[in-house]
C-alpha positions, 0 to 999 in steps of 0.5 A, a space after each residue: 163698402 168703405 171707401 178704399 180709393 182715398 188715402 189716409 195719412 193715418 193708415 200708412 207713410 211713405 219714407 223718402 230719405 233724400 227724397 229716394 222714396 223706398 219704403 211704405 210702412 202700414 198698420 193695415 193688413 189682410 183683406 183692409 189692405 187689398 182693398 185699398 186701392 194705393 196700397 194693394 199689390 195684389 199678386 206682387 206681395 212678397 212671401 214675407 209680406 204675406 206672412 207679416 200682413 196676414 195675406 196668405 188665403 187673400 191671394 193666389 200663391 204666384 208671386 208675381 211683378 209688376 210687368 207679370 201684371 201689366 201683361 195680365 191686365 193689357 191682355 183682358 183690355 185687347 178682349 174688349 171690343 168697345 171703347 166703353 169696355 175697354 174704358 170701364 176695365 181701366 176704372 175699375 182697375 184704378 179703384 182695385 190697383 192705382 199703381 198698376 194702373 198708372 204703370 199701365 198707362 206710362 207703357 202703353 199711353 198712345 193706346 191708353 189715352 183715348 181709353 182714360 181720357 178723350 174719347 172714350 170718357 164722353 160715353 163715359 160720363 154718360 153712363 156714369 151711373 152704370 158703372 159707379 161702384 166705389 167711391 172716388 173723389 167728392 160728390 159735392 150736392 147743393 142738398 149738402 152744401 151747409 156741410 162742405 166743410 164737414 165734407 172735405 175736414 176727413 183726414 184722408 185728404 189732409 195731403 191733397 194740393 190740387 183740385 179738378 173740379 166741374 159741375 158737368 154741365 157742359 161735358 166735352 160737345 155732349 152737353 148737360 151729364 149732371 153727376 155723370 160729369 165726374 168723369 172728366 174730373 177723375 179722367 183729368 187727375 188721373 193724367 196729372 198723375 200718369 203724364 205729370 208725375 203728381 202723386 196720387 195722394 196729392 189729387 182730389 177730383 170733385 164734382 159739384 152737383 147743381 142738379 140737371 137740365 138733362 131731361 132723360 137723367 132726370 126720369 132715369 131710376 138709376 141716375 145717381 145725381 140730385 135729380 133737380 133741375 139746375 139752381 141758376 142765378 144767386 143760389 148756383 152763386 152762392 153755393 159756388 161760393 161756399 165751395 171755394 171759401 171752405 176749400 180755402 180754408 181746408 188748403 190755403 194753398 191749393 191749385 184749383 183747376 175748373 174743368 167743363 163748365 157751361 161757356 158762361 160760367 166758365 169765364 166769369 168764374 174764372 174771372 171772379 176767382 183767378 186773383 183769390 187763388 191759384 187756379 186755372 181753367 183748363 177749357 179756356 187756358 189750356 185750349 189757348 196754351 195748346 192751340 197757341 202752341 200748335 199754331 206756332 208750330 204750323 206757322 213755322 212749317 209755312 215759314 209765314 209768321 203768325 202776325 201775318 196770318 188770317 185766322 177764322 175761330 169758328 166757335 166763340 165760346 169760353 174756349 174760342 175767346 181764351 184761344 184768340 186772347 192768347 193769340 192776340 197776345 202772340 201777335 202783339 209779341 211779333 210787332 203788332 198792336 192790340 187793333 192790328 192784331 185783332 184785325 186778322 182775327 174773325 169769330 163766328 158764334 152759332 149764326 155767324 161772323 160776330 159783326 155789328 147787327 148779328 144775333 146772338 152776339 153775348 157780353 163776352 164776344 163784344 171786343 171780337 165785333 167786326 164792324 160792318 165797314 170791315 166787311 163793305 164790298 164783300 160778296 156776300 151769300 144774301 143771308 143775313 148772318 155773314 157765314 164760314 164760307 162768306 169770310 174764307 171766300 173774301 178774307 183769304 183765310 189762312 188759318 181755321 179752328 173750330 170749337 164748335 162741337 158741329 159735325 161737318 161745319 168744315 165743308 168740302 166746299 169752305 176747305 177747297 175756297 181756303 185751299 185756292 188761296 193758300 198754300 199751306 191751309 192751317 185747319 184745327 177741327 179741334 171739338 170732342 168728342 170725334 162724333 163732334 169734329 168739324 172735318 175728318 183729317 182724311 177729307 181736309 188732306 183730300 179736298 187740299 190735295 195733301 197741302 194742309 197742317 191739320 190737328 185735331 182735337 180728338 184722335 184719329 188713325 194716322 192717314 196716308 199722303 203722298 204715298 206715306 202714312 202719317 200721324 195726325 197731331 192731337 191738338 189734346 189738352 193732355 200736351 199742357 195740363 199736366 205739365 202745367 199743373 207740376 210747374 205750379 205745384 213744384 213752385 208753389 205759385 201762389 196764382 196763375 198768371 197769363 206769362 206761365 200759359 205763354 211758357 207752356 205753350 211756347 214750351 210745347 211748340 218747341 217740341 214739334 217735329 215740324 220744326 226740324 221737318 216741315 212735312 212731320 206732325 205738329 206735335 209731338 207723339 200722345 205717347 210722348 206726353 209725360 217728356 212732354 210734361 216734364 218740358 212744359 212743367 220747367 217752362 213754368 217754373 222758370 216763368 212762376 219764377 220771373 212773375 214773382 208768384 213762386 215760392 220756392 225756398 233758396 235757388 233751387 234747380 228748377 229741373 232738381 225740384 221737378 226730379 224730387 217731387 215727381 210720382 213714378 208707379 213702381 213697387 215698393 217694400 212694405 214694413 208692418 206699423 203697430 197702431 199705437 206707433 207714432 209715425 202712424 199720423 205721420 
């Protein structure tokens, strides 16, 4: 089947007179016309539609709307009784009926989230060869790589703007899924376009196949991956290189959003990259901005400001060392310098505190060593590695996250040693997906006799706490990503500086509830994201434009920009285009 997923600039225009978007004119017609996925509207057609696209027989003759089908489609959702079917029905939506789909999940996104993204995606990735049928985005194989650019020159993508890409070597806490890991691209550019409002014609997700180390992908006959081992050193160098320098070259203007590469990789792609384009990686950046912006939230419920808090990050890879950059960046906003700052910070890597004679410890993790006399005079469990417990029984730990996709790193034993000396424990179990949390929220209320702020990376049910149920705030990248990418993409920045992740996590930290309640969630409602976009989006704008990386042309309102540019999934009237007609490129 040929693909029916991507859009082509010669098979329909959308017209958008004062930027009101109201009509879409197509050549295609029939059954062409069902099966693409941008277009079809299935039962929705119109009489007239029917009779100009050639659609009678195609469909069944009810006439129906876009709520008549939303209802359809969330009663076959509510029959599937796994997250997995439940998140295989949703793809499959997306490839028969994206408006449909995105309409779907802007109605029901505090169910629908953790069925598109986190974490049902992680079984999703996993069994990725399972459920591709079509395709959706780019599969980008090393086999392929002398044909990049012919790859991507396909005339289809000549409106795209934005890239998610991965190479699936480290998916969520689940580790190596090879080509399985396209998941996380689709999932990421579906919540570009359902939470930020960027129009589907505009995302790309792309997935660069190294090869894998997963042993059982590669003895797997339906495994749809390059079944090879991973290229390492130079080779995965260069062919990294060669996807970027033709990406420039097909979209000088491009953001590029790098998504679940291995911890290594992953921060010294970014550093290679991040002054040649605009790009962004959101394991690192966007971990930062939302834990960042959590944070705040917390230490403005306590009424103990950050600069006084004692902070454990339990998990020192990518994503633990771009969360503490971003808090020392905060921290020296209050007042402190760069060493006082870094003082009240401890990392941990797999064996323990990273100080001067611990294992393990990498290139990247240096600047966060503590030297043996910051811990001189400390009871100590007589292990050689310094442990959690060892830190939060002689640091006075006020805060701790994790990022360490280790099941039940966060003992009853470390959270009642944190309890004993704090009044209000700030505690962020913060790995996906939920099978890889460091605690439970149920047990870290327990064990503190309902005194701690918790977020959590992955959802869990709201719990009970003195005598009331309350939602637990999901530290979920999903509150800074989307909005983040609409901010860079509304004013055409020409890179990502570190003051726009500020702005969005700033941004976000306004919006807790916390801040009106000290006893409300963190964060605002998942099903509140897309206002939250919205927000955090402007945030950027305003700070692009402050950094002298915007491009936007005259004094345009940052909030008009936004209104103008943003995708809403609604139904549009269809006018029939001849082939020979010239807006057919247009």
């Amino acid at each position: 089947m040929k693909n029916s997923s991507e859009p082509n600039s010669a098979q329909f225009s959308i017209q958008h007179p004062a930027h009101n978007r109201n009509v879409i004119r197509t050549r295609l017609q029939g059954a062409d016309l069902l099966f693409n996925s941008r277009l079809n509207k299935g039962t929705a057609f119109s009489e007239h539609e029917r009779d100009v696209f050639g659609l009678h027989g195609l469909l069944p003759p009810h006439i129906g709307t876009l709520e008549d089908q939303r209802e359809r489609r969330k009663r076959v959702l509510d029959s599937r009784d796994t997250a997995f079917g439940k998140y295989s029905n949703m793809r499959d939506l997306q490839d028969n009926n994206e408006i449909l789909f995105y309409s779907i999940i802007e109605h029901y996104t505090e169910e629908l989230l953790p069925v598109v993204y986190t974490p049902a995606v992680g079984e999703g990735c996993q069994r990725f060869s399972e459920i591709w049928r079509q395709p959706r985005g780019l599969f980008i194989s090393y086999p392929n790589r002398d044909r990049i650019e012919q790859i991507l020159a396909d005339k289809r993508y000549d409106d795209v703007r934005c890239i998610v890409v991965s190479d699936g070597e480290r998916i969520l806490g689940l580790g190596d899924q090879g080509a399985g890991g396209m998941g996380i691209p689709i999932g990421k550019m579906a919540l570009y376009t359902a939470l930020g409002g960027i129009p589907p014609e505009h995302c790309l997700p792309i997935l660069l196949d190294a090869g894998t180390d997963n042993e059982e992908l590669l003895q797997d006959p339906i495994y749809i991956g390059w079944q090879h081992h991973r290229i390492r050193g130079q080779e995965y160098d260069d062919f990294v290189e060669a996807f970027v320098s033709a990406v420039e070259k097909r979209w000088p203007h491009i953001l590029l959003q790098w998504e679940d590469f291995a911890g290594a990789n992953a921060a010294r792609l970014l550093e290679r990259y991040r002054d040649r384009l605009c790009t962004f990686n959101d394991d690192i950046q966007g971990t930062a901005a939302v834990t960042t912006a959590t944070l705040l939230a917390a230490v403005h419920a306590t009424g103990v400001p950050l600069a006084k808090q004692t902070i454990a990050m339990f998990g020192a890879g990518a994503a633990g060392v771009g969360i503490i950059d971003l808090l020392i960046t905060a921290m020296k906003e209050e007042g402190l310098s760069d060493r006082e700052a870094r003082s009240r910070i401890y990392a941990f890597n797999r064996y323990g505190l990273l100080a001067e004679g611990a294992r393990g410890v990498k290139e990247s993790q240096m600047p966060l060593m503590r030297s043996r006399a910051d811990i001189a005079g400390w009871k100590l469990d007589g292990s050689a590695d310094v442990s959690l417990l060892d830190v939060v029984r002689n640091a006075n730990v006020t805060v701790l996250a994790g990022v360490s996709a280790q099941a039940g790193a966060f003992t009853e034993e470390i959270v009642r040693e944190m309890a004993r000396h704090t009044e209000r424990p700030i505690i962020f179990p913060l790995s996906n997906p939920t099978s890889k949390a460091e605690a439970t929220p149920a047990d870290l209320l327990r064990w503190t006799e309902g005194r701690a702020l918790v977020g959590t990376g992955s959802p869990f049910p709201p719990i009970e706490i003195n005598g009331r149920k309350t939602r637990v705030s999901q530290v979920n990248n999903s509150f800074i990503f989307p909005g983040l990418a609409l901010g860079i993409l509304v004013s055409q920045a020409s890179r990502v500086t570190d003051g726009m992740i500020m702005a969005a996590a700033k941004a976000l930290a306004g919006l807790s509830p916390s801040r009106t309640d000290s006893s409300a969630p963190l964060l605002p409602a998942v099903g509140e994201s897309r206002n939250v976009a919205m927000v955090v989006s402007k945030a950027v704008i305003h700070q692009a434009m402050a950094d002298g990386v915007a491009n936007i042309k005259g004094d345009g309102d940052p909030q008009t920009l936004i209104n103008e540019y943003v995708w809403n999934p609604v139904y549009l009237p269809y006018e029939r285009v001849e082939l020979s007609r010239s807006t057919d490129t247009a």
